[in-house]
C-alpha positions as CSV (number, residue, x, y, z in Angstrom):
1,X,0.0,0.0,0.0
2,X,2.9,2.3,0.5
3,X,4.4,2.0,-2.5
4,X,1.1,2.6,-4.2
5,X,0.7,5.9,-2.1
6,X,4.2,6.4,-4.1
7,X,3.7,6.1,-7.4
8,X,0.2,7.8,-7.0
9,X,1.2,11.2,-6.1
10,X,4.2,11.2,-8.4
11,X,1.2,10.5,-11.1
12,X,-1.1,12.8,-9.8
13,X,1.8,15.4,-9.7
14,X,2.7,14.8,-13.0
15,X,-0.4,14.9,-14.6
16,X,-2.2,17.7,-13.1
17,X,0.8,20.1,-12.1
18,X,0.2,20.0,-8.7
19,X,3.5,20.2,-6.4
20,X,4.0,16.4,-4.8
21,X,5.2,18.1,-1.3
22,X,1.6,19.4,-1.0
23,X,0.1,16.1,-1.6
24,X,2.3,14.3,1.0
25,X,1.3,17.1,3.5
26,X,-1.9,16.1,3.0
27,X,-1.9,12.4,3.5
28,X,0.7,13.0,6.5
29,X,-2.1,15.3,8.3
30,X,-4.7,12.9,7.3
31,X,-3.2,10.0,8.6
32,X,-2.3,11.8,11.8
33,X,-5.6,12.4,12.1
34,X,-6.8,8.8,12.1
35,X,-3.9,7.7,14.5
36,X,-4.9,10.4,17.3
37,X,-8.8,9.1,16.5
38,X,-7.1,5.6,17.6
39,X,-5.2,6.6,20.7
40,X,-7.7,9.6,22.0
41,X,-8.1,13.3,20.4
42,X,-6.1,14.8,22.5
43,X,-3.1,13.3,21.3
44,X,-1.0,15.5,19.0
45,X,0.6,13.2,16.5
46,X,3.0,13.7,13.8
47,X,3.3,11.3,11.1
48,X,6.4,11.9,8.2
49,X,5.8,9.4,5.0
50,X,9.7,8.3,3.2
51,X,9.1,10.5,-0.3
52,X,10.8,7.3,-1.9
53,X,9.8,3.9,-0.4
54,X,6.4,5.2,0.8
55,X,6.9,4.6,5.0
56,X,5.8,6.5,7.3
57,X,6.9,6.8,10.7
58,X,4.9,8.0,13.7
59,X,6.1,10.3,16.4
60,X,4.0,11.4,19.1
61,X,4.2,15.2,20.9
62,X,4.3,16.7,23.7
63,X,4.8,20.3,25.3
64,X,7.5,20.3,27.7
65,X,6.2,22.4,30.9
66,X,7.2,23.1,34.5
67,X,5.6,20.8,37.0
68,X,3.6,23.3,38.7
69,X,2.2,24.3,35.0
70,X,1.3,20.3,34.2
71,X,-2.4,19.7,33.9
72,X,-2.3,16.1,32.2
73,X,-0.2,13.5,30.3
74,X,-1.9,13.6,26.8
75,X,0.2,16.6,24.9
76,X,2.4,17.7,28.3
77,X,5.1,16.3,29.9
78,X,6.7,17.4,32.7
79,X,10.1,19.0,32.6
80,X,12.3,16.9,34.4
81,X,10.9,13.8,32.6
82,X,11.9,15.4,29.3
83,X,15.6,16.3,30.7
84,X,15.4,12.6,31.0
85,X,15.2,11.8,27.5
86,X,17.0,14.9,26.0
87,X,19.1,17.4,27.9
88,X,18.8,20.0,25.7
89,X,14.4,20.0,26.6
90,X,13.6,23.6,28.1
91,X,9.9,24.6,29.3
92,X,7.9,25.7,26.5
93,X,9.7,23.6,24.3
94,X,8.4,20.2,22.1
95,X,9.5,16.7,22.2
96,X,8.6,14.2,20.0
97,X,9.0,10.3,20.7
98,X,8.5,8.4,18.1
99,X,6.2,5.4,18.8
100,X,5.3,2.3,17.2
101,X,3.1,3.0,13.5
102,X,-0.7,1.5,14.6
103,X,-1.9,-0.6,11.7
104,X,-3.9,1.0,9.8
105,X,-5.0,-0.8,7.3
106,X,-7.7,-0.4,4.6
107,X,-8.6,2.9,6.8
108,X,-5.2,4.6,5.5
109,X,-5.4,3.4,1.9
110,X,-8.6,4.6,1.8
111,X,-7.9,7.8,3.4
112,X,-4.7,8.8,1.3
113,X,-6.4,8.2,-1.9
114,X,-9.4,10.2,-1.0
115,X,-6.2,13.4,0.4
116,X,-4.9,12.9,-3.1
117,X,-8.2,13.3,-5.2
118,X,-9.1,16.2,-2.9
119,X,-6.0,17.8,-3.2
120,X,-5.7,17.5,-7.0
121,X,-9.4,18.9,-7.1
122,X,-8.3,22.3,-4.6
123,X,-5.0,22.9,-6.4
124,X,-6.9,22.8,-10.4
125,X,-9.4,24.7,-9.0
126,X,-7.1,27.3,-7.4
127,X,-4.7,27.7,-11.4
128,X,-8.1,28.0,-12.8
129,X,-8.8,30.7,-10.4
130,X,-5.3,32.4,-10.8
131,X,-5.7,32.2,-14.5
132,X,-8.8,34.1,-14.6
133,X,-8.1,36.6,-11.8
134,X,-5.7,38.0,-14.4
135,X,-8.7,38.2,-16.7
136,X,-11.1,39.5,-14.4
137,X,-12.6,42.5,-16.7
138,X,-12.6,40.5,-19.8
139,X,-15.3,39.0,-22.2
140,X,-15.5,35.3,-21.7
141,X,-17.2,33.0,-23.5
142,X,-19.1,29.6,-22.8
143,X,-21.6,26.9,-22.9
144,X,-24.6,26.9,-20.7
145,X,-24.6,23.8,-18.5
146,X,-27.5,24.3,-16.3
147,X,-29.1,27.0,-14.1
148,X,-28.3,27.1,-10.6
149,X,-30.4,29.3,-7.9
150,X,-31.6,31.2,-10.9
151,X,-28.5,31.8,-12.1
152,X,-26.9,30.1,-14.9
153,X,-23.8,28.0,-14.7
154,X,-21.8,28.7,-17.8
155,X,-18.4,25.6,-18.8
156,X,-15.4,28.0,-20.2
157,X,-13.7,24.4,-20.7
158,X,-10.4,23.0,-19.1
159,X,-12.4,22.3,-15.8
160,X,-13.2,26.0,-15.4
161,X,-17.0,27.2,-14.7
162,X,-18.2,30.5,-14.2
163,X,-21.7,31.6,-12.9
164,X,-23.6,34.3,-13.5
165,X,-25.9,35.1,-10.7
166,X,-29.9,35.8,-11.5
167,X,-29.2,39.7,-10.7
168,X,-26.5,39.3,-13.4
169,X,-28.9,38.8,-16.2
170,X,-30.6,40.5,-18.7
171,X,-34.3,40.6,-17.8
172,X,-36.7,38.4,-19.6
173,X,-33.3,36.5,-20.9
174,X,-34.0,32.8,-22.5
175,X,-30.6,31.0,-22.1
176,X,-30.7,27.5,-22.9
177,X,-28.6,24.2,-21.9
178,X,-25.5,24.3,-24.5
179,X,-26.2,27.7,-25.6
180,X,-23.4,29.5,-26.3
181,X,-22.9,32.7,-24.3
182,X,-20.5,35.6,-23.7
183,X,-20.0,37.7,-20.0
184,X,-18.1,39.6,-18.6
185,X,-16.0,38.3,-15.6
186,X,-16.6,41.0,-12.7
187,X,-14.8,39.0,-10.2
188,X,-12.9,35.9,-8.5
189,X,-14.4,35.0,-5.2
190,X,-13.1,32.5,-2.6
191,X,-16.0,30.4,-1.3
192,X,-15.3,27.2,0.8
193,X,-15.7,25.2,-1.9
194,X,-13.2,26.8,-3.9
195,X,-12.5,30.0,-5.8
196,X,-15.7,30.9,-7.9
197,X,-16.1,33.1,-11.2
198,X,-18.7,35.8,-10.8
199,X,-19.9,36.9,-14.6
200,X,-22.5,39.4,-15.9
201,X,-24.6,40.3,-19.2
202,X,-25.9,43.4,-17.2
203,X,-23.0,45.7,-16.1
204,X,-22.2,48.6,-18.5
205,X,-18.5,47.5,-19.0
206,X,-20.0,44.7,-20.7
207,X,-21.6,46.9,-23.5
208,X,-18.4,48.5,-23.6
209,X,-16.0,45.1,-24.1
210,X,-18.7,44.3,-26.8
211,X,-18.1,47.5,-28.5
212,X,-14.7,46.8,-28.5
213,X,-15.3,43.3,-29.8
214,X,-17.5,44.4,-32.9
215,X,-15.5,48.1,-33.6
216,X,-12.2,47.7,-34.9
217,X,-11.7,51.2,-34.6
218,X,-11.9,51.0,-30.8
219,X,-9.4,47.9,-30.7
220,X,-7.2,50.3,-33.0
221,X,-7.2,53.1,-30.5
222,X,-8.9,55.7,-32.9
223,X,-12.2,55.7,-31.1
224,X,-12.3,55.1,-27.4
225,X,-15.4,55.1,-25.3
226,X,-15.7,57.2,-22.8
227,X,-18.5,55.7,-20.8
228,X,-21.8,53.8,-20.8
229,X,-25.1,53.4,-18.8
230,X,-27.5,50.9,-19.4
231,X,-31.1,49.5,-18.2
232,X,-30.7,46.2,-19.2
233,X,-32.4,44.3,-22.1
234,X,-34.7,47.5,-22.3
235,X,-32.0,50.7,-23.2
236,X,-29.0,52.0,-23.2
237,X,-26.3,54.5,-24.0
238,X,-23.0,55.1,-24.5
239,X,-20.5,57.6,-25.1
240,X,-17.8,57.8,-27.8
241,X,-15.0,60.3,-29.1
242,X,-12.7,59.9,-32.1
243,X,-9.0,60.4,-32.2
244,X,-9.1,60.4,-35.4
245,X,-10.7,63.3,-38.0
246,X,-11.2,61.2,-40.6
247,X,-12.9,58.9,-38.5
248,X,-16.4,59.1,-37.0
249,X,-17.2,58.0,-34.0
250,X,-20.8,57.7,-33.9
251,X,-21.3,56.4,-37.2
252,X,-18.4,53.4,-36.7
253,X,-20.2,52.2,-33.7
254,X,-23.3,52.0,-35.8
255,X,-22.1,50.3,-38.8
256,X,-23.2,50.5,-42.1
257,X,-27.2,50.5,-41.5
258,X,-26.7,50.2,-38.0
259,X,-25.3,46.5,-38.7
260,X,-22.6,46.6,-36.1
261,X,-25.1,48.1,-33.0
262,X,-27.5,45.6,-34.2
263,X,-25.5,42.9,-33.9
264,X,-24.9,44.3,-29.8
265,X,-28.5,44.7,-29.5
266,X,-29.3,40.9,-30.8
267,X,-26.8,39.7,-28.0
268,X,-28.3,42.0,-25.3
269,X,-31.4,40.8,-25.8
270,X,-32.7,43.3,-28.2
271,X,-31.5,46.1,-25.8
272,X,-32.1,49.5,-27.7
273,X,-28.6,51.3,-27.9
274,X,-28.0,55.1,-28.3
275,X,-24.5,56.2,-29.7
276,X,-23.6,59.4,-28.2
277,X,-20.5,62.0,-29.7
278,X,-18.5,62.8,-26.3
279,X,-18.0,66.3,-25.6
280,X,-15.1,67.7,-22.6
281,X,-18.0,70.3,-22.0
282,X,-20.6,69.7,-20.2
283,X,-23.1,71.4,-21.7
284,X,-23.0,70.0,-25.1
285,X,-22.5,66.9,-23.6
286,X,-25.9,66.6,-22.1
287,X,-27.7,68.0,-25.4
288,X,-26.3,65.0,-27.1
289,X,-27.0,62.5,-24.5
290,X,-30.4,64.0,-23.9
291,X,-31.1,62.9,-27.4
292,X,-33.8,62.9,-29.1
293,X,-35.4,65.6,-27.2
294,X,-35.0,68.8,-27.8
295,X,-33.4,71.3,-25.5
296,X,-34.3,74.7,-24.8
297,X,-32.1,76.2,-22.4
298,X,-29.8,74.5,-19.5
299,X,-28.6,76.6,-16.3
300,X,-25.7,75.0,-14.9
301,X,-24.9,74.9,-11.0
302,X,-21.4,74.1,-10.7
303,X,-21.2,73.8,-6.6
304,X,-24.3,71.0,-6.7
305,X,-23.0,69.9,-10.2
306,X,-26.7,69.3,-11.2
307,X,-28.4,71.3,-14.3
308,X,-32.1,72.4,-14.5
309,X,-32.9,71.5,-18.5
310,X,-35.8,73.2,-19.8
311,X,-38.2,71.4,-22.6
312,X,-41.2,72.6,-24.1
313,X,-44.3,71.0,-22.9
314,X,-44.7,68.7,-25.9
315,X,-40.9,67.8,-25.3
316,X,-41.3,66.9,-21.8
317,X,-42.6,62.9,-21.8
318,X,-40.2,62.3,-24.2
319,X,-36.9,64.1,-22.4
320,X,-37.9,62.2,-19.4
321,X,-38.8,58.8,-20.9
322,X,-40.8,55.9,-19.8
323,X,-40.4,55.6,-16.1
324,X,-37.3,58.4,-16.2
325,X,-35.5,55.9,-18.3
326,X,-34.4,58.5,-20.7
327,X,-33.2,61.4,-18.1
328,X,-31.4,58.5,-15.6
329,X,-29.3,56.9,-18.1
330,X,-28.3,60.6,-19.5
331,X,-27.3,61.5,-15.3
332,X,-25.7,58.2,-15.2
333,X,-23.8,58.8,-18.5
334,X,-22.5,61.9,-18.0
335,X,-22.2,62.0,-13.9
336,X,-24.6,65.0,-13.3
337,X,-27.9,65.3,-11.4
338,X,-30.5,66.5,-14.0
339,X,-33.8,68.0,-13.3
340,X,-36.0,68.0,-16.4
341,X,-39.0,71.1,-16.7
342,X,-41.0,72.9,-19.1
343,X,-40.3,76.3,-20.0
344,X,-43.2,77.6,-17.7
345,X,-42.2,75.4,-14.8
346,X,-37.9,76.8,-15.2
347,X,-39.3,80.2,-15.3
348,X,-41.0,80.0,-12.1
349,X,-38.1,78.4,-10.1
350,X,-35.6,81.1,-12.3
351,X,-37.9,84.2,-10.4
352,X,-38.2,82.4,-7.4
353,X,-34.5,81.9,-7.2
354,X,-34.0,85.5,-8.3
355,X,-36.7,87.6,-5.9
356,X,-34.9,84.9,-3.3
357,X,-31.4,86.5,-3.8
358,X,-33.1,90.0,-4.5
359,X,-34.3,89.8,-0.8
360,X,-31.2,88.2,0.7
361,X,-28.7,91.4,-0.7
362,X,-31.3,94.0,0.3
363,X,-31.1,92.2,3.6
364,X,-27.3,91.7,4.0
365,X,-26.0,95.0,2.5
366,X,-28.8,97.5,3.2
367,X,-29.5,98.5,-0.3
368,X,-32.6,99.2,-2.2
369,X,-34.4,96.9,-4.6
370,X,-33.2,98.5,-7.6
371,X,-29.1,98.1,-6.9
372,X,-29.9,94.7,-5.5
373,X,-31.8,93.4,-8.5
374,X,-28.3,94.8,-10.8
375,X,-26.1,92.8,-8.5
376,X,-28.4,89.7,-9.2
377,X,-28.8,90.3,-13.5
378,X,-24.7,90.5,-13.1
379,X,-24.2,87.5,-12.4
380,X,-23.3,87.6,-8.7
381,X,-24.8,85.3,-5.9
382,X,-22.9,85.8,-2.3
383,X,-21.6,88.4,-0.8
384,X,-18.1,86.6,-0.7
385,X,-18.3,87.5,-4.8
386,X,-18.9,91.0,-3.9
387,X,-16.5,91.6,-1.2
388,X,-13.5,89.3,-3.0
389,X,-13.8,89.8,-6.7
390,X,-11.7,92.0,-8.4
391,X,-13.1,95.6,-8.6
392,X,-13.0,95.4,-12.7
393,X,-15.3,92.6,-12.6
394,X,-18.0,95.3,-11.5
395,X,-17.4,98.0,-14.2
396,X,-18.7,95.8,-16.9
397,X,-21.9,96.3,-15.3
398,X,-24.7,98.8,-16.0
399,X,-25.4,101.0,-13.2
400,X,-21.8,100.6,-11.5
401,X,-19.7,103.0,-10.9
402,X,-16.2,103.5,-8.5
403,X,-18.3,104.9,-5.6
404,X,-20.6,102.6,-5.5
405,X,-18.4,99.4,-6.0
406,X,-16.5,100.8,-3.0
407,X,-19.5,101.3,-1.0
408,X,-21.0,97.4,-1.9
409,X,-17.3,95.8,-1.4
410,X,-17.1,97.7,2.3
411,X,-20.4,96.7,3.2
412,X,-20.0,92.9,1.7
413,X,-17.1,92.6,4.2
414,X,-18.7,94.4,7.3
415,X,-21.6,91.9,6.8
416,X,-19.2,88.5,6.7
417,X,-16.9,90.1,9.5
418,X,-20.1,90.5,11.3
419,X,-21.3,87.2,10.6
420,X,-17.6,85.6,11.4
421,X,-17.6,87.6,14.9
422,X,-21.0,86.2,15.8
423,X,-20.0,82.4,15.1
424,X,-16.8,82.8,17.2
425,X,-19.1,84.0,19.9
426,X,-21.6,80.9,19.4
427,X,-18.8,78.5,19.4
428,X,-16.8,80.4,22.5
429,X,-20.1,80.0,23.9
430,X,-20.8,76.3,23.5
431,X,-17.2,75.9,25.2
432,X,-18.3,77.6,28.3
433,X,-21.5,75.7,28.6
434,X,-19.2,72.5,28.4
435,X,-16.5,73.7,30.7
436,X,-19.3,74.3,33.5
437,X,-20.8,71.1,32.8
């Protein structure tokens, strides 16, 4: 039987790749283990198997401890017993005896050839894992094997399985059993039963890698995309720029007759893609990705980075989009909040906002209606604009003049001063209230 446990793991090793040393490790702690379930469990046993003839010698443990620190004879033996058998033995050290090998039998044939199949089965699983963590944000292709949870449990081949979870695919999806099917692999996960491939068909990368896949342009570096949002199986879009100017970018991602963004949509389920021309700015960004509906006029607040996008009324359904679809993929897409209204409805909120800061500058720098409501049609809204800016930035300005710039800037800066004294005194305040407490 030794022999056998021999030329075994030199075949296993061979065949599979896995490193022999590991295997023997395996079947050593394995056959420890049914040694110590032999003489009692609280034995600690060591067993060491001859790498050529296949023996294996026993030795049994024992922490070496002071006599007042011995509790009992299973793993501890007491010091002067171990100077007995080797001088060198200190406390806290460990002597091993070695002791006759217990017959073991059909038990340990049984046992090592079950260490070896489970060991060759945790080491291919873990190179298939390390092969495809270095592909983890890649298209991968396979066979559907069978659905699992809801999920679907796709063979890539050479013993490697990925699965794509039921969140990770496309809604109303009929995959089949040996249907052929492409992913992308989002991630490696360790599990305790071994390193598992997470795939999906719904993440926007995976529009993106199948871009890529159908555009030679994109593989070629002339056209790269700079972004994608998607509602699965339903719509999506995605953003492009060429590098080239004899190239264009929205038209090569289309194909002749929209062949090539056909050809995406067929593998997405029939997923309704729009092509959208990138733009650095962020204003004719969102016109194209608001596409098709028209846009009237966009104000832009920089500090919330949201825009309020104004449509006429007959515009309006359709610049949202069935459920919001529309409006949320364009946010998504270009990374801004967007709040969709009709003419009527921006000019409200536009003289709300306006009689709002009217009010606030009358308030804050003691000035009349008229002065306050020039401030506002310039442009400005804080009084740090008006105490900080540049004097010259006023003199573009109807109704300005030296005096009165000085007069605003003195008053701006009386008003925060004020306002800064006041918050030092609240704060000093709160420090007295919690010293006395």
């Amino acid at each position: 039987m030794n022999k056998e446990i021999v030329m075994a793991v030199e075949a296993v090793s061979g065949a599979k790749g896995v490193d022999a040393g590991v295997i023997y490790e395996a079947i050593e702690a394995a056959l420890a283990a049914a040694v110590r379930r032999k003489l009692g469990e609280d034995t600690d046993i060591r067993i060491k198997i001859n790498r050529t003839s296949g023996d294996y010698t026993t030795y049994r443990r024992y922490l070496v401890v002071n006599e007042d620190d011995f509790t009992g004879p299973d793993r501890q033996m007491k010091l002067d017993d171990a100077l007995k058998l080797d001088s060198s033995m200190s406390a806290e050290a460990t002597l091993e005896q070695e002791i006759p090998n217990i017959p073991l039998g059909r038990v340990s044939a049984q046992t090592a050839r079950q260490v070896i199949l489970q060991k060759v089965r945790e080491a291919e699983r873990e190179q298939v894992a390390e092969h495809y963590r270095e592909r983890i944000g890649e298209l991968i292709t396979g066979v559907v094997k069978r659905y699992e949870k809801g999920g679907v449990v796709v063979e890539l081949g050479a013993n490697a399985e990925a699965v794509i979870p039921k969140e990770n695919l496309v809604p109303n999806e009929i995959l089949r059993k040996d249907d052929r099917v492409r992913a992308y692999l989002e991630d490696v996960r360790d599990d305790p039963k071994g390193p598992q491939l997470i795939a999906t068909r719904t993440s926007p990368e995976f529009l993106i890698e199948l871009f890529k896949l159908e555009v030679p342009e994109v593989g070629q570096g002339a056209i790269e995309i700079k972004g994608a949002a998607r509602d699965p199986g339903i719509r999506a879009k995605i953003a492009v720029k060429s590098y080239d100017a004899r190239v264009d970018p929205v038209g090569a991602c289309v194909g002749m007759r929209g062949s090539r963004v056909q050809t995406i949509s067929r593998e997405l389920n029939e997923e309704k893609i729009d092509v959208i021309l990138w733009d650095d700015e962020p204003i004719p960004f969102v016109i194209n990705a608001m596409a098709p509906a028209e846009i009237v006029h966009i104000v832009l607040d920089e500090e919330s980075h949201s825009m309020d996008i104004a449509v006429t009324e007959s515009k309006l359904a359709q610049a949202i989009g069935r459920g919001g679809q529309n409006v949320r993929l364009a946010s998504e897409l270009i990374g801004w909040t967007l709040n969709i209204m009709t003419e009527a409805q921006a000019a409200t909120k536009n003289s709300a906002e306006t009689e709002k800061l009217t009010q606030y500058f009358i308030a804050e720098l003691d000035i009349d209606e008229d002065l306050a409501d020039i401030l506002v049609e310039g442009g400005f809204s804080s009084i740090e604009e008006i105490a900080y800016l540049p004097a010259q930035e006023f003199l573009s300005i109807d109704g300005m003049d030296e005096e009165v710039i000085s007069a605003l800037r003195e008053r701006a800066r009386d008003s925060l001063l004020t306002k800064a004294i006041a918050e030092e005194e609240r704060d000093s305040g709160d420090e007295v209230i919690l010293t006395l407490n």
